[in-house]
Backbone as a ProteinNet text record, in pm:
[ID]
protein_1_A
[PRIMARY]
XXXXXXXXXXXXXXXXXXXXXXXXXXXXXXXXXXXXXXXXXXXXXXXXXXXXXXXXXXXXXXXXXXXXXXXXXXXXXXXXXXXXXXXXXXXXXXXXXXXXXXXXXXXXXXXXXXXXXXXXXXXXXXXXXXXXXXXXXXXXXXXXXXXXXXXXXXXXXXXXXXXXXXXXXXX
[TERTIARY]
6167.6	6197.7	6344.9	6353.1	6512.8	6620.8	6730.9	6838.7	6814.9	6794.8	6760.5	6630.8	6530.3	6390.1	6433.7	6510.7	6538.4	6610.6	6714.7	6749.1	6721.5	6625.6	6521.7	6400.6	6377.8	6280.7	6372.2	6495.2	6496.7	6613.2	6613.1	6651.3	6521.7	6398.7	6277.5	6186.8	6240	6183.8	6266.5	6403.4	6475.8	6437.9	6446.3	6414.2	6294.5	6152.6	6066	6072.5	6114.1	6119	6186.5	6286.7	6382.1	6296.9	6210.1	6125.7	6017.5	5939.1	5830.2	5898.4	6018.4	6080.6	6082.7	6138.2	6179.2	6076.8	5938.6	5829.5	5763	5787.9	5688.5	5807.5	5916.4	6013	5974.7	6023.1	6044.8	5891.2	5834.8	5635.9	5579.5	5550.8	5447.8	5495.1	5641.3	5696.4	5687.4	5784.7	5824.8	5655.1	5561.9	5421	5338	5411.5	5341.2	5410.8	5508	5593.3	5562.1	5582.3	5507.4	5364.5	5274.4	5151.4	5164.6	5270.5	5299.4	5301.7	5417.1	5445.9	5359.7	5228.9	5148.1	5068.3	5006.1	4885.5	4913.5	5046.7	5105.3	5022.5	4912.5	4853.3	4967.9	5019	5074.6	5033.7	4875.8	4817.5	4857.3	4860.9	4930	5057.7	5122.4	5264.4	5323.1	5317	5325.1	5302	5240.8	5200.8	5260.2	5234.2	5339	5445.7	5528.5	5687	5693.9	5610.6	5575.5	5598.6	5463.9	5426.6	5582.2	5652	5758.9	5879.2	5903.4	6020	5964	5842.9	5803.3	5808	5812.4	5816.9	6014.8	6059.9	6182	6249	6200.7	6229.9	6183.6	6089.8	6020.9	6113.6	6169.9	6208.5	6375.9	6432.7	6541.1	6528.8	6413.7	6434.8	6401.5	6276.5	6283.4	6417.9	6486.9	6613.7	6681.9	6709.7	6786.9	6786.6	6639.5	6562.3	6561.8	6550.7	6534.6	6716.5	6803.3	6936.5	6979.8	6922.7	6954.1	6908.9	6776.6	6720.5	6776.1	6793.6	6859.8	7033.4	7095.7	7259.4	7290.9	7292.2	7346.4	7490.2	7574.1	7683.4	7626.8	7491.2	7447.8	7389.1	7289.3	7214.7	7365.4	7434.3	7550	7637.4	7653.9	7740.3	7635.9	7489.3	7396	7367.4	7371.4	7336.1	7448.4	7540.7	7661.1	7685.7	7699.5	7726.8	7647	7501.7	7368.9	7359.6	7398.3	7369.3	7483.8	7600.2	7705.3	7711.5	7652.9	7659	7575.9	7418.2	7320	7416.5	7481	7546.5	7637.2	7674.5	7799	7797.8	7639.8	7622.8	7603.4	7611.7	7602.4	7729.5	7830.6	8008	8022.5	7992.9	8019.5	8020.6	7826	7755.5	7878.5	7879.7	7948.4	8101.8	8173.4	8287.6	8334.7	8249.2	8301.3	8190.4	8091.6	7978.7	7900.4	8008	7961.8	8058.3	8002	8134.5	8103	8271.5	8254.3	8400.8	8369	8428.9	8499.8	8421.1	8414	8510.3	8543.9	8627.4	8519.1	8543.4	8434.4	8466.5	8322.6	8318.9	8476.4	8475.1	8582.3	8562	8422.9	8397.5	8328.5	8309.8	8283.5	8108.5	8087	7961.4	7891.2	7845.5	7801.9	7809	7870.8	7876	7825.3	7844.2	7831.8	7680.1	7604.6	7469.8	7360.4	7406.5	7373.4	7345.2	7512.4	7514.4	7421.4	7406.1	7365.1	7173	7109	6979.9	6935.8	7064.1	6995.8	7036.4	7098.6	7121.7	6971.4	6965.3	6820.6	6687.3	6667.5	6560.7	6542.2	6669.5	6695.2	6690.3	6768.9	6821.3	6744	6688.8	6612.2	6481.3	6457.3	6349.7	6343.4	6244.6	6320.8	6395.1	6343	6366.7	6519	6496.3	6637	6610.7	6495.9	6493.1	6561.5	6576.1	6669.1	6840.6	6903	7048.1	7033.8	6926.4	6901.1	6902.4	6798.2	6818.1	6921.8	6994.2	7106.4	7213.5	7204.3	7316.1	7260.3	7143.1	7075.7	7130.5	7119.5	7163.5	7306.3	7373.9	7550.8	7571.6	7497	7466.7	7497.2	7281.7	7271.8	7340.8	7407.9	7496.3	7651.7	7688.6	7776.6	7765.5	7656.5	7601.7	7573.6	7510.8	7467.2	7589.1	7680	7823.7	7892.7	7926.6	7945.1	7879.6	7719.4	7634.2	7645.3	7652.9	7725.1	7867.8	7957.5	8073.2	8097.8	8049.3	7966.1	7967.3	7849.1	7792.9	7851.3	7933.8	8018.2	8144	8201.4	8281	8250	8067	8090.4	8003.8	7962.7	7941.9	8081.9	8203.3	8311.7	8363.9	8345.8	8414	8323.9	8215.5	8112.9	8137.3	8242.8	8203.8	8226.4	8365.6	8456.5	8335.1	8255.6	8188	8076	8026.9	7923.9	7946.1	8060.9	8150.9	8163.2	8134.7	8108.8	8286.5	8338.2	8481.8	8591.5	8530.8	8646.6	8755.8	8658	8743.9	8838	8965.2	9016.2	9004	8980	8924	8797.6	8761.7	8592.5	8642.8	8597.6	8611.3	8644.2
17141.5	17097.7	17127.8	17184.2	17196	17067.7	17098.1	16989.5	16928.7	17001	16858.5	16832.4	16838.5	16822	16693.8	16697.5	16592.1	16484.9	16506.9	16369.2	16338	16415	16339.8	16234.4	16294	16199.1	16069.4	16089.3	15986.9	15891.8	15933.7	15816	15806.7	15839.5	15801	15709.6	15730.1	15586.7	15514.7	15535.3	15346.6	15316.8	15372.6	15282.3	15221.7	15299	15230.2	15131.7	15144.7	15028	14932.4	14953.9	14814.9	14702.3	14807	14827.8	14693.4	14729.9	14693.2	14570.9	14529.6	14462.1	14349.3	14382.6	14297.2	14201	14267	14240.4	14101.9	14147.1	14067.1	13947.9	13936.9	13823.4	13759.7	13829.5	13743.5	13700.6	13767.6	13704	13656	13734.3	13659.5	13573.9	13524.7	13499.3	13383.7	13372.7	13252.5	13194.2	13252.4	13181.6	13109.8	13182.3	13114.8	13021.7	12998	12878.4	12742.9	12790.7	12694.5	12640.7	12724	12649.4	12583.9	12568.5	12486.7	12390.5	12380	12282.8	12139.7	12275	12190.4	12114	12209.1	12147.4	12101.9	12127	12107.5	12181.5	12215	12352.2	12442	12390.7	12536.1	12613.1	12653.9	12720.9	12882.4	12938.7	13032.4	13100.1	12976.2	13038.2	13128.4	13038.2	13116.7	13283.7	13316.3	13476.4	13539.8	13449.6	13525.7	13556.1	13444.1	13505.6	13607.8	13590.8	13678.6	13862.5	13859	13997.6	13976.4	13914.4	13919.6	13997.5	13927.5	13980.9	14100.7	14160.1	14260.7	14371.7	14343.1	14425.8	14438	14352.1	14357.3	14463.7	14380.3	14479.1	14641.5	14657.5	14833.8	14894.1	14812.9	14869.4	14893	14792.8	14841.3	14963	14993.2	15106.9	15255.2	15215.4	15328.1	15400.5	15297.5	15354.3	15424.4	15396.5	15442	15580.1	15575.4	15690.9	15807.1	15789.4	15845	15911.8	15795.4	15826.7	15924	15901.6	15998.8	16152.7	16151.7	16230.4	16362.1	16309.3	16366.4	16396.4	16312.2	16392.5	16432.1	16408.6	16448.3	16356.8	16450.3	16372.4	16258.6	16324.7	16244.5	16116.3	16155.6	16010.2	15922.1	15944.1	15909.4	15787.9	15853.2	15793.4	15683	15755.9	15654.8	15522	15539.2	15457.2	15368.3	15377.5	15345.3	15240.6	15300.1	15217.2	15110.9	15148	15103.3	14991.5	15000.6	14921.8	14787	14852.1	14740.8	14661.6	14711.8	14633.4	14514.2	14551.8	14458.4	14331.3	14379.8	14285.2	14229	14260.3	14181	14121.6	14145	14045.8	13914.5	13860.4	13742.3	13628	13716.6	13731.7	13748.6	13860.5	13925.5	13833	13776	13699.9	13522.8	13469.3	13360.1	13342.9	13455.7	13478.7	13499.5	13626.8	13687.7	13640.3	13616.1	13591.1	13441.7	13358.5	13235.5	13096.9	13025.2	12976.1	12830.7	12799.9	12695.2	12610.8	12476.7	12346.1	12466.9	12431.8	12497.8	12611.1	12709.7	12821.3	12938.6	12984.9	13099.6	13204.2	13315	13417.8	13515.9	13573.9	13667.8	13774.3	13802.3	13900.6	13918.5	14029.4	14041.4	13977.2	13916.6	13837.4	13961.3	14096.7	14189.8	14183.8	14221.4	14246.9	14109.6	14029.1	13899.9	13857.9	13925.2	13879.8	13970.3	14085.6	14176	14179.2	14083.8	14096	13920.5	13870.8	13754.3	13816.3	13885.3	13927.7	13978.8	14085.2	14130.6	14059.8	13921.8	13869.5	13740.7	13735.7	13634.9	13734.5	13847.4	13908.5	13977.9	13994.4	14031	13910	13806.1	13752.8	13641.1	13590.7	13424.7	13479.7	13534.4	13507	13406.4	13359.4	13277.2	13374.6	13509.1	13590.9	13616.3	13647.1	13730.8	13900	13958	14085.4	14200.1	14188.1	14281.7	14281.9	14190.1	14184.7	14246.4	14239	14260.7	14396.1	14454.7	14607.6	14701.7	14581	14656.1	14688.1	14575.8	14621.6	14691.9	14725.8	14843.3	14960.7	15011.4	15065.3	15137.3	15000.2	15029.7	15082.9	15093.1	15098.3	15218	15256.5	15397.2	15493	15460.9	15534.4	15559.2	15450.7	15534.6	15645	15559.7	15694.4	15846.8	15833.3	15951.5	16014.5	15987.4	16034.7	16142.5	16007.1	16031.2	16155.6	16152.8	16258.4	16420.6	16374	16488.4	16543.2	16457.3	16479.4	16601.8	16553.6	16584.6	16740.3	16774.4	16872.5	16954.6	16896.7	17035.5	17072.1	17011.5	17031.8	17117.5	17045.4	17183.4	17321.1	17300	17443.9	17524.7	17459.1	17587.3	17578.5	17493.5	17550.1	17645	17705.4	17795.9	17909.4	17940.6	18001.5	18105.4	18146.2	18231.1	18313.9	18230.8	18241.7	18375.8	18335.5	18413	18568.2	18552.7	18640.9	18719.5	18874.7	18972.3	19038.2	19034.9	19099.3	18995	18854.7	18770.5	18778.3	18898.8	18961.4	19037	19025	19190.3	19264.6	19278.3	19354.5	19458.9	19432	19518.7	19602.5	19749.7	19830.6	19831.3
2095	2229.3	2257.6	2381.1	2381	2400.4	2444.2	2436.7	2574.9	2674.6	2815.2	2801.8	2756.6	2701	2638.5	2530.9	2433.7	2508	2612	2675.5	2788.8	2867.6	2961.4	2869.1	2768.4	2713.6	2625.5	2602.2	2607.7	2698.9	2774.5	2938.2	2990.4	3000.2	2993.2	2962.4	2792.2	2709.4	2706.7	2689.9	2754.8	2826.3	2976.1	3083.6	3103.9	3013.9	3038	2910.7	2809.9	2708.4	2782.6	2850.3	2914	3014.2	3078.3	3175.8	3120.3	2992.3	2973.4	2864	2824.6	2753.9	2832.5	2975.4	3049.9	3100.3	3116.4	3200.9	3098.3	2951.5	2846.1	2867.2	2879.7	2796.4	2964.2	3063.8	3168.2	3285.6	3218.4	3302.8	3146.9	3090.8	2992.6	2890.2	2846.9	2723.3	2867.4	2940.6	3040.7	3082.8	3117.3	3127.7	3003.9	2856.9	2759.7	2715.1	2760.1	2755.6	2830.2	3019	3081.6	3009.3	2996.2	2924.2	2857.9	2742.6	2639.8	2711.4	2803	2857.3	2941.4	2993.9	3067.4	2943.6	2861.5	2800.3	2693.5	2647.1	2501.6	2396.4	2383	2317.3	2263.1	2165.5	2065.6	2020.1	2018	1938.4	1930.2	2068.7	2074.1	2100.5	2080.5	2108.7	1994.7	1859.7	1756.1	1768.5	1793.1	1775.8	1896.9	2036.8	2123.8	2064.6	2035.1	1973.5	1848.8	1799	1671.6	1716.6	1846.6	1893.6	1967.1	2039.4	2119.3	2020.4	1925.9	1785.2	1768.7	1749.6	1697.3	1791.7	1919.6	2022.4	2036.9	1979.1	2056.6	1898.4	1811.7	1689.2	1688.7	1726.8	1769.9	1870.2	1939.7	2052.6	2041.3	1913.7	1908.3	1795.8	1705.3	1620.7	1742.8	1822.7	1916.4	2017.1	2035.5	2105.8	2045.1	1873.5	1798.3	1788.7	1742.7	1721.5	1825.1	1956.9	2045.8	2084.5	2023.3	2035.7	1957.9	1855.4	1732.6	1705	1755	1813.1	1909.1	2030.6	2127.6	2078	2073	2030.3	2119.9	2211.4	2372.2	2406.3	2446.9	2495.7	2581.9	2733.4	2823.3	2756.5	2719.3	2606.5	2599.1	2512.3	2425.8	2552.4	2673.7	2776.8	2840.5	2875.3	2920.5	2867.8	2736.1	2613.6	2675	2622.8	2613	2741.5	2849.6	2983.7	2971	2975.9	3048.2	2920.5	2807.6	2729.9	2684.9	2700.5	2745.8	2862.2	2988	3080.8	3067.2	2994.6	2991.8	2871.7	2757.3	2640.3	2737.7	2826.2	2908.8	2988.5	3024.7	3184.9	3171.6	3053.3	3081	3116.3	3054.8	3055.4	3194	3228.4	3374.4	3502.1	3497.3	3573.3	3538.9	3468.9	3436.1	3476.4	3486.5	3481	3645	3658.7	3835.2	3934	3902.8	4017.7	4034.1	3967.1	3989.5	4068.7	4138.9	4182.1	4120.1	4089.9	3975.6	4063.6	4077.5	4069.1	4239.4	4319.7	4498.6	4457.6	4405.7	4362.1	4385.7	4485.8	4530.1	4397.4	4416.5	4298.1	4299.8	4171.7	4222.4	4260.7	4261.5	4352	4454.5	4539.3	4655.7	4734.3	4785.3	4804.4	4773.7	4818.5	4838.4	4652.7	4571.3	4410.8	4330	4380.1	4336.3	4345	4448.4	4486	4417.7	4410.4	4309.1	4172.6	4112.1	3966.2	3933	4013.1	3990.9	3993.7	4061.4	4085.2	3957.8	3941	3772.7	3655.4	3662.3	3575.7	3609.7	3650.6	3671.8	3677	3688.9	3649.1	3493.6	3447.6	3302.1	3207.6	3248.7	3107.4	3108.6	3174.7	3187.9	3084.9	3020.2	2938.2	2819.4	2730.2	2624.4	2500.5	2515.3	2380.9	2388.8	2550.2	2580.5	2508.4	2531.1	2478.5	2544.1	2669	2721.6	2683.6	2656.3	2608.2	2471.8	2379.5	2217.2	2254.5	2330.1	2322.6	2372.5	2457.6	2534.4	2467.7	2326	2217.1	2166.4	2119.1	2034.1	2098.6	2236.8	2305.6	2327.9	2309.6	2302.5	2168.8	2038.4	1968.8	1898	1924.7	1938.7	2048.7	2140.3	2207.9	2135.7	2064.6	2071.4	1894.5	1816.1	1719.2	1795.6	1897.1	1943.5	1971.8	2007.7	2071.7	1911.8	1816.6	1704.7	1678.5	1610.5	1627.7	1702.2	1790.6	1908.7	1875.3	1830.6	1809.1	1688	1575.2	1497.7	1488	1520.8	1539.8	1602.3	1649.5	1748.5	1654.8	1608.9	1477.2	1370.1	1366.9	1246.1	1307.6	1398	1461.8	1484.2	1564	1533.5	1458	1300.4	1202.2	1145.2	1169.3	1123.5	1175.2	1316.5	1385.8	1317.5	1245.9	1172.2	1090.8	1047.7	923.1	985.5	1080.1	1153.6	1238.7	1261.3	1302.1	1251.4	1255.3	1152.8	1133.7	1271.9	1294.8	1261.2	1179	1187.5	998.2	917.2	835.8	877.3	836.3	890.8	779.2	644.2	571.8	622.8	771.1	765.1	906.4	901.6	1009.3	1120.6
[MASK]
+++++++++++++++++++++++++++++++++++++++++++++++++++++++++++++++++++++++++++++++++++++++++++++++++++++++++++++++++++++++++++++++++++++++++++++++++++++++++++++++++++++++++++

């Protein structure tokens, strides 16, 4: 597969891992909870959280993988942003977009209403699986960078090597 082959597929599968991460912690993890709540029935919670860890655990080896994989500067920066922002929003959201003791946000209602939306559609789950992968993320991004870095190093220290005219001993 070539090299944009390799990091379309994977800004692909993050987003839908983030995607389908988000959906289990914040509808079905938060509904098998309420049930607890109503019926007190533990019977299945156990295994929810079980399949929940196990999904959140797959999903941080798949990013890796997919990071490691690809070696793309792009991957590398995507990773990187997209995955620090999610480890930070909870900092972010607490810090600039909340107003505390009548002290309006410090930021702009317009940024503030925003960072507060994806901080209540991301992080309110009980697992919290989207912040886990978002460090997996910051993670494997900045390996992939490394990786990338890498490789380009020792491709032009090879270059000499490949270079038929880079003797001056030869014709």
């Amino acid at each position: 597969m070539s090299m944009t082959g390799r990091t379309l597929v994977a800004l692909a599968g993050a987003a839908l891992v983030l995607v389908f991460a988000n959906w289990f912690d914040n509808t079905f993890m938060r509904d098998a909870v309420r049930y607890v709540g109503r019926t007190f029935d533990y019977s299945g919670l156990g295994v929810t959280f079980m399949l929940g860890a196990m999904l959140v655990a797959g999903s941080v080896l798949f990013i890796g993988a997919l990071a490691w994989r690809a070696a793309s500067v792009v991957v590398g920066l995507t990773f990187g942003v997209v995955g620090g922002f999610f480890v930070a929003l909870p900092q972010l959201f607490f810090n600039f977009a909340t107003q505390v003791n009548d002290v309006p946000p410090v930021l702009p209602e317009l940024l503030s209403s925003a960072l507060q939306n994806i901080y209540f559609t991301t992080s309110d789950g009980p697992m919290h699986a989207v912040g886990t992968i978002g460090a997996a993320m910051l993670i494997a991004g900045i390996a992939a960078l490394a990786r990338w870095w890498r490789g380009r190093s020792v491709a032009s220290s090879r270059a000499e090597v490949v270079v038929p005219t880079a003797d001056p001993m030869l014709p």
